[in-house]
N, C-alpha and C positions, 0 to 999 in steps of 0.2 A: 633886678630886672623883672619886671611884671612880663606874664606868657599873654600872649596874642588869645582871645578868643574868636575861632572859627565857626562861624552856622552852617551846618550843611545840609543843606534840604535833600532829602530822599537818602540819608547817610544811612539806611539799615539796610539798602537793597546792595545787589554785587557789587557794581564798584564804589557808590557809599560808603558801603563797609570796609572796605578795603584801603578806601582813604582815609575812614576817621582812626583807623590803625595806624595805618602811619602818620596821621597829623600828630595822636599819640605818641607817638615812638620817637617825632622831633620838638618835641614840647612844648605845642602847641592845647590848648583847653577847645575841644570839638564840644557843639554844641548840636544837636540832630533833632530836627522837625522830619517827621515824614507820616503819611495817611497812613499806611499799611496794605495799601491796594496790591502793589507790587511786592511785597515784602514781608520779611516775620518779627513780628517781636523777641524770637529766641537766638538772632545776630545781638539784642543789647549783649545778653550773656557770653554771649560768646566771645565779643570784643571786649569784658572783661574779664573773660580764663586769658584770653593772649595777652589782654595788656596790663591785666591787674588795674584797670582803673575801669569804673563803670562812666559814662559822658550821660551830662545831661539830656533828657531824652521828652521828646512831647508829638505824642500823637496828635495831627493837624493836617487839615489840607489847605497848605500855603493859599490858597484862593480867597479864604475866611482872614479878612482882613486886619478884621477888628480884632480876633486872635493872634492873629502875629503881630501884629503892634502892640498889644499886652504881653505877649513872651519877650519880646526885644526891649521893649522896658524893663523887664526885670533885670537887665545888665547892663552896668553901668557903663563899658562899653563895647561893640565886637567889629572885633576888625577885618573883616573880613567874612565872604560870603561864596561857598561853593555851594552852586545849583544843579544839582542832577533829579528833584523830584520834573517829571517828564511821564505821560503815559505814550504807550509804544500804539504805531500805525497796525 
């Protein structure tokens, strides 16, 4: 059985992080684009002390097109796609 890989955009910030944990935990392959505007790069670490697996990870702001269609190229192929990069009112 090949695992599903997931894109999560803004997967470093709270609930991000929270779900690429548990996409982890159901063995799912989380894959996390996010700027860092909202967020730290010291959740990758931390999401692997708890899950023992570090997820591919790429500072981006999904707007930059041409980079995210270069990143999603590099995998052959993902299935799925959760959106939470969002800036707040």
């Amino acid at each position: 059985m090949a695992f599903m890989k997931i894109l999560v955009t803004g997967g470093l910030g709270y609930i991000g992080s929270h779900t690429v944990i548990e996409l982890i935990n159901n063995g799912f392959i989380p894959i996390i684009i996010d700027n860092l505007s909202n967020s730290e790069l010291f959740m990758l670490d931390r999401i692997q002390k708890i899950t023992g697996i570090k997820p591919d990870f790429y500072k981006l702001d999904i707007r930059n097109y041409d980079k995210l269609n270069q990143i999603i190229k590099n995998y052959d192929k993902i299935d799925g796609v959760i959106h939470f990069a969002a800036f707040k009112s």
